[in-house]
MIPA-295484 format. One line per field, with one value per residue (C-alpha): residue number from 1; residue in one letter; y, z, x. Coordinates in pm, whole numbers. Layout:
<nodes>
seq: (NUM/...)
type: (A/...)
c2: (Y/...)
c3: (Z/...)
c1: (X/...)
</nodes>
This chain:
<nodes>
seq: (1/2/3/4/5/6/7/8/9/10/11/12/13/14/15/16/17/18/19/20/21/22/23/24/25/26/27/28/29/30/31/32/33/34/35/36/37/38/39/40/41/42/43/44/45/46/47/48/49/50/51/52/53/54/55/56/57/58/59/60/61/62/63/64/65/66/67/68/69/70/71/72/73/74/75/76/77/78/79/80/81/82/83/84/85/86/87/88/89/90/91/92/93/94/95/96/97/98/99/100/101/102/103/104/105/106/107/108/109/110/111/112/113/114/115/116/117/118/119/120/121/122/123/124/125/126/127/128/129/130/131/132/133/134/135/136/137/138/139/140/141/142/143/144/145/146/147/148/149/150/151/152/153/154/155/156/157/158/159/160/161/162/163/164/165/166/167/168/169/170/171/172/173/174/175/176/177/178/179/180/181/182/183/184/185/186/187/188/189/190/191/192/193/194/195/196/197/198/199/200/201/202/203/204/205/206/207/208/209/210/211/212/213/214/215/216/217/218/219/220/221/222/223/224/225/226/227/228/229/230/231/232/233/234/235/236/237/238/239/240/241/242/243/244/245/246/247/248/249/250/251/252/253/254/255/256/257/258/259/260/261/262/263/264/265/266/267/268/269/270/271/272/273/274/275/276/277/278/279/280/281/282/283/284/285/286/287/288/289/290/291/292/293/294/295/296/297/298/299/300/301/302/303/304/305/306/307/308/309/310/311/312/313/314/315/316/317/318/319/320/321/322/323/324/325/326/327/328/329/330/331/332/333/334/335/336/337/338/339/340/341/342/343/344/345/346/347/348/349/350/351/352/353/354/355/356/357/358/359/360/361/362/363/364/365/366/367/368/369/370/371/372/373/374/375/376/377/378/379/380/381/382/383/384/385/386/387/388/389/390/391/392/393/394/395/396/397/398/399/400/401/402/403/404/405/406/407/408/409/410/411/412/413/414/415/416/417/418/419/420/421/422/423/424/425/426/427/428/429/430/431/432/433/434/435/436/437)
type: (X/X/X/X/X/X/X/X/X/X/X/X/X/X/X/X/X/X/X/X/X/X/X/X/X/X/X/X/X/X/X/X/X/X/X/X/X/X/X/X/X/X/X/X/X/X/X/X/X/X/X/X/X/X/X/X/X/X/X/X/X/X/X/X/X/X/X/X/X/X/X/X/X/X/X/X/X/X/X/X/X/X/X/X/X/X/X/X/X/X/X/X/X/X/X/X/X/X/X/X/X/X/X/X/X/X/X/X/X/X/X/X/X/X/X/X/X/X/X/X/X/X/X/X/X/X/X/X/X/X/X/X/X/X/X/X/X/X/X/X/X/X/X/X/X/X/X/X/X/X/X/X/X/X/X/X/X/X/X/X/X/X/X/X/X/X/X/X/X/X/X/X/X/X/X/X/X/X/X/X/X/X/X/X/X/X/X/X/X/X/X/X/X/X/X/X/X/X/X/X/X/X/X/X/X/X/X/X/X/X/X/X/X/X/X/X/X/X/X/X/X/X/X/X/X/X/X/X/X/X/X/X/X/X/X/X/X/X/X/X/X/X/X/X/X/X/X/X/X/X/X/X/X/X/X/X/X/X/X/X/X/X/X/X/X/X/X/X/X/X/X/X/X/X/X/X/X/X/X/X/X/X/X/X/X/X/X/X/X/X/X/X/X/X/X/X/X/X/X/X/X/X/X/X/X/X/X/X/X/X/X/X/X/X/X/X/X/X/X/X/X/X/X/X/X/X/X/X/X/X/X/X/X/X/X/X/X/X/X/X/X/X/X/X/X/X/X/X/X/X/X/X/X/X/X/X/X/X/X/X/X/X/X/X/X/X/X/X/X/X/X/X/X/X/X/X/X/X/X/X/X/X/X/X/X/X/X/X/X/X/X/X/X/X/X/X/X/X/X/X/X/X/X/X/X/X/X/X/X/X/X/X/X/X/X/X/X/X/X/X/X/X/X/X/X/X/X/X/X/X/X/X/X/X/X/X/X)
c2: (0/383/645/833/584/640/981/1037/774/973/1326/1157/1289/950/817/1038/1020/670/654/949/705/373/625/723/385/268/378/133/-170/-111/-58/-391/-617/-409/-514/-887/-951/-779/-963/-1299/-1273/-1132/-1428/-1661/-1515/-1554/-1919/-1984/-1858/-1976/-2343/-2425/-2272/-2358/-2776/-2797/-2613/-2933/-3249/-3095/-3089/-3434/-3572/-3394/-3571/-3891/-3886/-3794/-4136/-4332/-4295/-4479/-4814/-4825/-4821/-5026/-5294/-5260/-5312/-5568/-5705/-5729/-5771/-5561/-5209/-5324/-5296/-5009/-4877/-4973/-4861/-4496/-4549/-4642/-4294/-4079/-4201/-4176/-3812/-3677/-3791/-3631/-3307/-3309/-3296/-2955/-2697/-2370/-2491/-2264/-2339/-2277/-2510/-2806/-2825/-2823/-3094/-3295/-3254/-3398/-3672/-3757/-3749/-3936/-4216/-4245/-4266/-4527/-4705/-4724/-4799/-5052/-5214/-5240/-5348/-5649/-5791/-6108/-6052/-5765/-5594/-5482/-5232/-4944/-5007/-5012/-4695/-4524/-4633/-4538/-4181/-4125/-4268/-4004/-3733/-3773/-3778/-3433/-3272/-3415/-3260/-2920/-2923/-2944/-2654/-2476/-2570/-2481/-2142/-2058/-2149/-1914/-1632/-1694/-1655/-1346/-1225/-1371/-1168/-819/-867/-970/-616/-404/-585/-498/-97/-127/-244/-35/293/105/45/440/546/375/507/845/822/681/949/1202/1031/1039/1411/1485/1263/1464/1792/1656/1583/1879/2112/1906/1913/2146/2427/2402/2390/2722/2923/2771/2899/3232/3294/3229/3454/3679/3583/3623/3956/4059/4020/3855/3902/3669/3315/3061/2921/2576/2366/2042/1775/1610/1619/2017/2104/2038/2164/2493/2507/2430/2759/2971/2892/2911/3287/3333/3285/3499/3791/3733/3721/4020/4263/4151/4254/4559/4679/4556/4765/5093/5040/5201/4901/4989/5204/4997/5314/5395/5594/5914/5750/5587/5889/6144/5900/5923/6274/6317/6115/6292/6542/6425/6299/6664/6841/6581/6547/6917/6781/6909/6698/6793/6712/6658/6695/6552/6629/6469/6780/6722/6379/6422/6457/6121/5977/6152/6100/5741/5553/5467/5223/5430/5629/5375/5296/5649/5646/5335/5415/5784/5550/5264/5588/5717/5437/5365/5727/5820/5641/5333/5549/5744/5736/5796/5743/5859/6184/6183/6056/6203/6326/6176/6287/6203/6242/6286/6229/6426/6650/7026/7286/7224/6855/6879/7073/6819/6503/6674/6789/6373/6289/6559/6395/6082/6103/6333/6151/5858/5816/5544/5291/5233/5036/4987/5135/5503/5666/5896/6182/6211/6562/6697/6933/6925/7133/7116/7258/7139/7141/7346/7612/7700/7507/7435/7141/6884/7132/7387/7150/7036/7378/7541/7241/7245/7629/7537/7322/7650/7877/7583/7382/7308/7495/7323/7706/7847/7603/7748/8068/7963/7736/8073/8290/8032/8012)
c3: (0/-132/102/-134/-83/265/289/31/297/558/481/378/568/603/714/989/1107/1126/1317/1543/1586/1648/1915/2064/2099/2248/2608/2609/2458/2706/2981/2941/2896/3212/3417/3277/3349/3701/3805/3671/3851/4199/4165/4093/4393/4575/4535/4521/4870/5041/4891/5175/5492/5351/5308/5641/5784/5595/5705/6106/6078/5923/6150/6466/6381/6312/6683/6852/6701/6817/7173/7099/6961/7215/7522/7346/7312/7683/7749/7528/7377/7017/6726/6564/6768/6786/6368/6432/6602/6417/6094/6230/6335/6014/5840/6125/6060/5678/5749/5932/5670/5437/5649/5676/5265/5294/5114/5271/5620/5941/6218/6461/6255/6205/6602/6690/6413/6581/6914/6827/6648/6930/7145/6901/6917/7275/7263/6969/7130/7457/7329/7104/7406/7595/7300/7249/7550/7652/8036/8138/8420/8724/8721/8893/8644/8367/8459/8472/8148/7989/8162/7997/7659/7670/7784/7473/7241/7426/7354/6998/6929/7098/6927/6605/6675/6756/6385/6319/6469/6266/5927/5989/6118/5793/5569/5716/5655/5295/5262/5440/5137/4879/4958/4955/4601/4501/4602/4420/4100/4169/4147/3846/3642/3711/3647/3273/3285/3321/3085/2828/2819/2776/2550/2320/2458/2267/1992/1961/1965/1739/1498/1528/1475/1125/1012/1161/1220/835/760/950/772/440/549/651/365/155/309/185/-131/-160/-43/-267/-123/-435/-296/-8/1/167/330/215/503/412/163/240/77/277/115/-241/-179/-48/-354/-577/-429/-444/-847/-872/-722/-921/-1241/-1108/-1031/-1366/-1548/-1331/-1396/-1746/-1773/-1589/-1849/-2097/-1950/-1915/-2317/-2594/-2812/-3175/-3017/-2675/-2482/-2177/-2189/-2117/-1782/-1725/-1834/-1533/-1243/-1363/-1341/-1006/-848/-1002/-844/-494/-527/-631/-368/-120/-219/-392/-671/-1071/-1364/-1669/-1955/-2321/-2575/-2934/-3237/-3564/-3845/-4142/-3984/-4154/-4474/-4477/-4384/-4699/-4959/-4836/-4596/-4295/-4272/-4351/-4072/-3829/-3940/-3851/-3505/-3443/-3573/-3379/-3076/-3090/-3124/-2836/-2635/-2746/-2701/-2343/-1995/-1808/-1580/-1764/-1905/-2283/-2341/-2626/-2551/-2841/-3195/-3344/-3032/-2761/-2422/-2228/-1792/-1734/-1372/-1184/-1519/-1485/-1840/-1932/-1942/-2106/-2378/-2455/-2433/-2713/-2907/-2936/-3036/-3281/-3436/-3379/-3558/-3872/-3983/-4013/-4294/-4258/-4555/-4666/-4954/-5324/-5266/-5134/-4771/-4573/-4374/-4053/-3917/-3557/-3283/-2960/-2643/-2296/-1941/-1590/-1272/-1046/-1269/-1551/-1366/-1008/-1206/-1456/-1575/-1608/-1697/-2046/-2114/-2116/-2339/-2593/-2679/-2681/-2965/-3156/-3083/-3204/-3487/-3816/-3583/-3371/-3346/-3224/-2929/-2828/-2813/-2581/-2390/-2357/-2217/-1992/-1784)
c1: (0/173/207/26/-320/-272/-242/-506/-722/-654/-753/-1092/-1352/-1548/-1201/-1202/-1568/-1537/-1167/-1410/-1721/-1481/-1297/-1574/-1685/-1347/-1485/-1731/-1556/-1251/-1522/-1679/-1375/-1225/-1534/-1582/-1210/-1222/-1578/-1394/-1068/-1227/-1465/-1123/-934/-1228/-1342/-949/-941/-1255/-1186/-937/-1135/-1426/-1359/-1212/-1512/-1705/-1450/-1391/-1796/-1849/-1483/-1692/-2001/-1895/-1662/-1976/-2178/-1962/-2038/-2407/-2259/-2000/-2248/-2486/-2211/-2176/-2480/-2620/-2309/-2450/-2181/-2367/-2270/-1912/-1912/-2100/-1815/-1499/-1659/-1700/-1339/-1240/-1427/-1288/-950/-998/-1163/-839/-630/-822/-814/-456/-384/-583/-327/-257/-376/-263/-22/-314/-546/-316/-189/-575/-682/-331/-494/-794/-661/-451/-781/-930/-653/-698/-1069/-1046/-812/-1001/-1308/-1159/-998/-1357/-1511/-1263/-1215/-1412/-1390/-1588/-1426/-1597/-1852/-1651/-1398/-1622/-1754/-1435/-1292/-1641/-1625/-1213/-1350/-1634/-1371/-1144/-1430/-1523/-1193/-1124/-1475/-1449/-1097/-1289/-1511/-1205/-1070/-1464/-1428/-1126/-1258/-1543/-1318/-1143/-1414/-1512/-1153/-1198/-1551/-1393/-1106/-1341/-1577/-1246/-1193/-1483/-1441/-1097/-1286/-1579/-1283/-1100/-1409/-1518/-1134/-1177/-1514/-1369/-1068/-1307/-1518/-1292/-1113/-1485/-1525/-1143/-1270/-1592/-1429/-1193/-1454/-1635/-1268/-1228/-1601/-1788/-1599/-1532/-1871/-1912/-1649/-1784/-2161/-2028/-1829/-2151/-2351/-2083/-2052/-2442/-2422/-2167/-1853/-1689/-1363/-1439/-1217/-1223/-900/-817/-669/-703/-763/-1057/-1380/-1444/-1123/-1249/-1520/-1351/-1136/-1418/-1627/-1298/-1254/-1638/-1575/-1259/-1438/-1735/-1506/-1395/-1676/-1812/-1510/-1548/-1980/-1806/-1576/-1817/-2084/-1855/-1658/-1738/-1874/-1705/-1340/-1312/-1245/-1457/-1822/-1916/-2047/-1745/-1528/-1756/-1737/-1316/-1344/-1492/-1314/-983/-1103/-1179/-802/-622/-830/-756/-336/-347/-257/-365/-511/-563/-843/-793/-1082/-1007/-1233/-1181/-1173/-1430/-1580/-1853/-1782/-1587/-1913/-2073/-1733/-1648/-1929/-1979/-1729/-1446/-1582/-1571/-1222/-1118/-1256/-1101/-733/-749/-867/-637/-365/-461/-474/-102/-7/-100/33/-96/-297/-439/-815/-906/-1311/-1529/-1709/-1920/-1998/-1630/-1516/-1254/-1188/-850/-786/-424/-390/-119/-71/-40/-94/225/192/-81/8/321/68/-155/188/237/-114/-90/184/64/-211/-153/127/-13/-234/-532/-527/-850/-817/-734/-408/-617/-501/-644/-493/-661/-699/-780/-836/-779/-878/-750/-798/-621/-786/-783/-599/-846/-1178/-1275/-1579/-1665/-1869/-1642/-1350/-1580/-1656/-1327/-1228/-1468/-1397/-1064/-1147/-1344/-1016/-746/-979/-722/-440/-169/2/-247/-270/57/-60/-331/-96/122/-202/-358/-10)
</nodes>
């Protein structure tokens, strides 16, 4: 697998929703296995340790039982001498011995608990072996006699059993102990279960946040910038910080605005051009104006504007057509265009007419602009055809703001009866260059 798949796999935005959900659902999983394996081992450790106290609670019960029987065959046998109580007898001897060796293979038994179960066995021996004695012997001995060895037998069984409810006693102290450890277990668990509780669910709270930083967060800035977009803001972007599916889509809606700036700067110029010379409008060529104005009043700074008429238009209308005319106005506007500086603005004024604002351009600046448009223009004939040219005359009239006009108004004015004064005569514009200074 390319580092190139994975990456791409990675800045997915399902990828990351689901890596979010799966995290988010980690809690939980690690939750449950954390409280299945903590339940099973306490409940291990706990029938591990109340196993041992618990079976020699059973056998000292059963061992203390069975010693405590025997006394009813054995004075039966005394007293009727039946065969039958003196099995009785041995065969509960047998079990109680078999019982104490059973006892004894107990693992994990105390000190405490294994001299007790010794005593008893060794009270046990001495019972067994005095009752087996009296139960053997063919020559019963005198009653006195009888009566005492009956009274130690029952003595021995007394201690071997209270021995055993001493070994009793223990076994139930020790499954108390067992229970007070098994409830502190069960606290510790309780505070380990809530401790991955707690982790868990902040992990799915960093994991929500997370998720919310990549996708929603995005989704915000995309909405807001929108709302801009719908209200106009066409310069509005949106920042591209990623590569997931929000990113292309971020990129997509910044082209989408790129080419609707474009297309709107475009209807723009479109809707401010002259449609056959591709200069600006009159409207165009006034909002200019003003605002060269708020500029030189604002900086003190002068402007100046140019008026061009082309001599005799009309007649080349008349002599050659109206296509030869439109060839005119376009040749004196492409020259134009060519002739004046980047920042300036050349628009048609009227049907044969041409207006140019030369920003930052005093009288004398002025005058040397229309000296090079002059020349421009006159000495270049315009080929129209069939070998036939055409020599292009003009006039031109001029004002600069704020030394001749403080207005548009006034500005136009002064320029179109500069035109009158200088028609057919570029010498005569220096005399009126000389008496406007």
């Amino acid at each position: 697998m390319s580092i190139k798949y994975l990456y791409k796999t990675w800045n997915s935005l399902r990828t990351r929703i689901i890596l979010s959900v799966l995290i988010m659902l980690l809690p939980a999983s690690v939750l449950m296995l954390s409280s299945y394996n903590s339940i099973r081992g306490s409940l291990d450790s706990i029938t591990d340790i109340v196993d041992t106290p618990l079976s020699r609670l059973v056998i000292a019960k059963k061992i203390q039982s069975k010693i405590l029987r025997t006394e009813l065959p054995f004075h039966l046998y005394l007293n009727r001498g039946e065969m039958a109580d003196r099995e009785s007898f041995i065969k509960l001897s047998i079990e109680i011995d078999i019982l104490f060796d059973t006892i004894f293979k107990i693992d994990n038994l105390t000190n405490n608990a294994i001299e007790l179960l010794k005593s008893s066995r060794d009270e046990w021996q001495l019972a067994k072996n005095l009752g087996e004695g009296l139960l053997t012997i063919t020559n019963i001995p005198p009653n006195h006699i009888l009566i005492e060895k009956a009274d130690q037998f029952g003595r021995h069984l007394e201690i071997s059993a209270s021995m055993l409810d001493e070994v009793s006693e223990l076994s139930f102290q020790q499954i108390k102990d067992i229970r007070f450890i098994a409830q502190d277990n069960e606290w510790k668990n309780i505070g380990a279960l809530l401790l991955v509780y707690g982790l868990g669910m902040l992990l799915a709270l960093l994991a929500a946040l997370s998720l919310g930083q990549s996708i929603i967060e995005p989704i915000k800035t995309l909405q807001q910038n929108l709302t801009r977009f719908y209200e106009g803001n066409i310069s509005s972007r949106m920042e591209v910080n990623s590569n997931d599916e929000i990113g292309n889509l971020a990129k997509t809606l910044n082209l989408i605005s790129d080419r609707y700036e474009q297309i709107k700067n475009e209807l723009n110029l479109l809707s401010t051009q002259d449609s056959l010379t591709g200069l600006f409008d009159r409207t165009k060529l006034d909002k200019e104006i003003n605002m060269e104005i708020e500029r030189a009043k604002r900086y003190d700074r002068a402007f100046s504007v140019l008026l061009i008429n082309i001599n005799n238009f009309t007649e080349v209308n008349k002599t050659y057509g109206r296509l030869v005319g439109d060839s005119v106005l376009c040749s004196v506007a492409n020259t134009i265009r060519n002739t004046i500086r980047p920042t300036d603005i050349a628009a048609r004024y009227g049907g044969n007419e041409f207006a140019i604002v030369l920003s930052e351009t005093d009288t004398l600046g002025s005058y040397e602009t229309t000296q090079r448009i002059f020349e421009a223009i006159e000495n270049e004939p315009l080929n129209i055809g069939d070998g036939n040219t055409l020599a292009i005359s003009i006039s031109i009239g001029y004002a600069t703001y704020p030394t001749n006009a403080d207005s548009n108004t006034e500005l136009f004015s002064l320029t179109e009866k500069t035109i009158s004064r200088s028609k057919f005569n570029k010498e005569m514009n220096a005399q009126l260059l000389q008496s406007n200074r």
